[in-house]
C-alpha positions as CSV (number, residue, x, y, z in Angstrom):
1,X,-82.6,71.4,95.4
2,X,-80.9,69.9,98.1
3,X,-82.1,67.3,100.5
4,X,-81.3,67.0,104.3
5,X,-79.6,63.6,105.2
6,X,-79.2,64.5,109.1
7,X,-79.7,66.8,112.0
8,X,-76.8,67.4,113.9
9,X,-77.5,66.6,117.8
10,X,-75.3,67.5,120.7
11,X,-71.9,67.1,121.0
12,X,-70.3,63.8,122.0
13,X,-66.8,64.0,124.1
14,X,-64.2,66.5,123.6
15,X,-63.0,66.1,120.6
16,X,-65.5,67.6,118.0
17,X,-67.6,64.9,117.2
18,X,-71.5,65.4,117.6
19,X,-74.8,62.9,117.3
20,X,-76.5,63.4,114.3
21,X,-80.5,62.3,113.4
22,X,-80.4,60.3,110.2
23,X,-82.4,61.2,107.5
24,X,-80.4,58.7,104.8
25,X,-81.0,54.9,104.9
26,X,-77.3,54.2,104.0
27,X,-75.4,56.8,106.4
28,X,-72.6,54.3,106.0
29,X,-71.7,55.4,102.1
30,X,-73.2,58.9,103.0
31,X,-70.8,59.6,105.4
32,X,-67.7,58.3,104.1
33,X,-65.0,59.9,105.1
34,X,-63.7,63.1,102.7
35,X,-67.5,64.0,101.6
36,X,-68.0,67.5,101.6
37,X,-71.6,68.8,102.7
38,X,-73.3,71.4,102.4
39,X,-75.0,72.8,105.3
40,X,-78.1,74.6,106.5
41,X,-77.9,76.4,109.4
42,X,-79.5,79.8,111.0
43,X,-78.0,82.8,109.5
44,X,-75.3,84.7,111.9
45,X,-74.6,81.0,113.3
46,X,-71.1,80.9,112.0
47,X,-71.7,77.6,110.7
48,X,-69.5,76.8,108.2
49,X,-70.9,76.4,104.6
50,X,-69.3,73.1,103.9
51,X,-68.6,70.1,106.1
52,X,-65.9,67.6,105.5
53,X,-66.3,64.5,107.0
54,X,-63.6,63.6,109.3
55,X,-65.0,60.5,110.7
56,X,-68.2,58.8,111.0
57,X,-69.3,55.9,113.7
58,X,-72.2,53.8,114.8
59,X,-72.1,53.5,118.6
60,X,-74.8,52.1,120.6
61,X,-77.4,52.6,117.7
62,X,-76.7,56.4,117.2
63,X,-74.3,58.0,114.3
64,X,-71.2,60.1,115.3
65,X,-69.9,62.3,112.9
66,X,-66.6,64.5,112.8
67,X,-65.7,67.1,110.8
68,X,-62.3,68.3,109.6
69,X,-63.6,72.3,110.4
70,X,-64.4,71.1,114.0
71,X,-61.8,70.2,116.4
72,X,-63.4,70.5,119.8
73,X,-66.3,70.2,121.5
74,X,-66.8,74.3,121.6
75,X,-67.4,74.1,118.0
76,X,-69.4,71.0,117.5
77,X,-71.9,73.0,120.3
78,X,-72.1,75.3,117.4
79,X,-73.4,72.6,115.1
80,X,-76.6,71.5,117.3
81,X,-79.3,72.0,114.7
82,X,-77.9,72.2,111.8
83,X,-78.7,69.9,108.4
84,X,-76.2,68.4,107.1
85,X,-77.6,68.4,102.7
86,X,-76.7,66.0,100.1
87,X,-73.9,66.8,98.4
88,X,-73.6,69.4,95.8
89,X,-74.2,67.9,92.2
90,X,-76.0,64.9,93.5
91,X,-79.2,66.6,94.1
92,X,-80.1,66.1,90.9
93,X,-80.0,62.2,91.0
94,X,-82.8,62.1,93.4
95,X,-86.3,62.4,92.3
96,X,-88.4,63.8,94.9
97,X,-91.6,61.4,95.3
98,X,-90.1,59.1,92.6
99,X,-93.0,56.3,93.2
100,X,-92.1,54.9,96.4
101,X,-92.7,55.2,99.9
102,X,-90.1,57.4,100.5
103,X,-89.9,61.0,101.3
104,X,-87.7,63.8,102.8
105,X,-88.9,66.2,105.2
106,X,-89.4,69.2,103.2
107,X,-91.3,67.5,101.0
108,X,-94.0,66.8,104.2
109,X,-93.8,69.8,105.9
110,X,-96.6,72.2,104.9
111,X,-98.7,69.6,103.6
112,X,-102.6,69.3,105.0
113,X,-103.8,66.6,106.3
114,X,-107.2,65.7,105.8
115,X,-109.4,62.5,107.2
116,X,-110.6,60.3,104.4
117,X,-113.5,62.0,104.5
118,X,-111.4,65.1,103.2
119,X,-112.4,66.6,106.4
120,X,-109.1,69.3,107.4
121,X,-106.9,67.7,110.2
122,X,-103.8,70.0,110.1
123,X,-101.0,70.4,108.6
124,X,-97.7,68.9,108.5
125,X,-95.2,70.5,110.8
126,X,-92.3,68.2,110.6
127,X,-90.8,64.4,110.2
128,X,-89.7,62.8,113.5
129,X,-86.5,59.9,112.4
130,X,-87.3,57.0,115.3
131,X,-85.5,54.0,115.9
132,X,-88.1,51.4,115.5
133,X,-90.7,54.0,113.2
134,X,-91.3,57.4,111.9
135,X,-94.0,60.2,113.4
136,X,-95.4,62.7,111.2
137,X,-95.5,65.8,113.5
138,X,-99.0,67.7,112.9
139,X,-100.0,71.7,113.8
140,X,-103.6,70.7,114.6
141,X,-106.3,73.5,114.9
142,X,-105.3,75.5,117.7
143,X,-102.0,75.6,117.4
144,X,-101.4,72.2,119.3
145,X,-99.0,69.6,117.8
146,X,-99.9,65.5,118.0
147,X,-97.6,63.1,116.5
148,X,-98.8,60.2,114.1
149,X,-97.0,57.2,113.4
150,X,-96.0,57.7,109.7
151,X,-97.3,53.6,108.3
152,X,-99.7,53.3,105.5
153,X,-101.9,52.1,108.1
154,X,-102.3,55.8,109.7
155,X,-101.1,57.8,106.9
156,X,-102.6,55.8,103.7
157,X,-101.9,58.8,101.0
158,X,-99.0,60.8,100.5
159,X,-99.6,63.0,97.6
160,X,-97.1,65.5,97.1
161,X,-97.9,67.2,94.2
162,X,-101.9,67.7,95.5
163,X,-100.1,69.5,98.7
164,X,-102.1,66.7,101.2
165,X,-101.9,63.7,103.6
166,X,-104.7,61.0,104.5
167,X,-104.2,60.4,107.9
168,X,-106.6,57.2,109.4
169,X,-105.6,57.5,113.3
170,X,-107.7,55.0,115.2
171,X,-110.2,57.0,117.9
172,X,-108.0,58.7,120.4
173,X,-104.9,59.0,118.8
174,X,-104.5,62.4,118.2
175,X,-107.3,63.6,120.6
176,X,-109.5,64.8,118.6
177,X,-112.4,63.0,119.2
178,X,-112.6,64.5,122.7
């Protein structure tokens, strides 16, 4: 199985590159220039199913990527949405929950969250990459989403294979003690 290591953004200039949301703590090595990528993207997109690095860039705090398929902005519109996966044959050197405190976004998503009282918060709806911390986002009852910071203070259990979250959100947080 393949893991997402970033969302591609919007484009940046003219010339193909685009912004990308990291989901890799070493986009440096990740992004080296020549590694192929698979991609996810909608069906019917024209997304290609590959992506070869072209060049990759820090600027101001954010990543810029381009791709050797992508030579103008036109086409790295396109791109907006897309996951860019880890590529092909080193999926299986990552363990998924492998004992630490680290975990990708399908992993999370779908997962309940409960109180510590087991008492049903919601359920995990995605995994929002910040620059100072994570947010879980939850579907609370009703269809309304909140957004939790994700530190073992807030979110003290993370148990993948039991399909649940604790989440410990002080009074107010998500608004559910209203």
């Amino acid at each position: 199985m393949s893991h997402v290591v970033a969302r591609i953004g919007r484009p940046h200039g003219i010339k193909g590159e685009v912004t990308v949301q990291l989901h890799t703590d070493n986009p440096a090595e990740r992004f080296a220039v020549g590694t192929v990528l698979p991609t996810r993207a909608p069906k019917g997109s024209g997304v290609p199913l590959t992506l070869t690095i072209a060049g990759a860039r820090d600027h101001n705090g954010i990543w810029l990527l381009a791709f050797e398929e992508i030579p103008d902005r036109t086409g790295a519109e396109g791109l907006r949405g897309t996951r860019l996966l880890t590529p092909i044959g080193e999926e299986e050197l990552l363990e998924p929950d492998g004992g630490g405190d680290a975990w990708y976004e399908e992993q999370l998503v779908g997962l309940r969250a409960e109180r510590p009282d087991g008492s049903f918060v919601g359920t995990v709806a995605g995994l929002h990459i910040g620059p100072g911390q994570d947010r879980l986002a939850l579907t609370l009852e009703g269809g309304r989403t909140a957004y939790i910071p994700f530190v073992s203070a807030l979110v003290p259990t993370v148990d993948i294979r039991g399909g649940r979250i604790v989440v410990d959100p002080p009074p107010g947080l998500l608004g559910l003690d209203a």
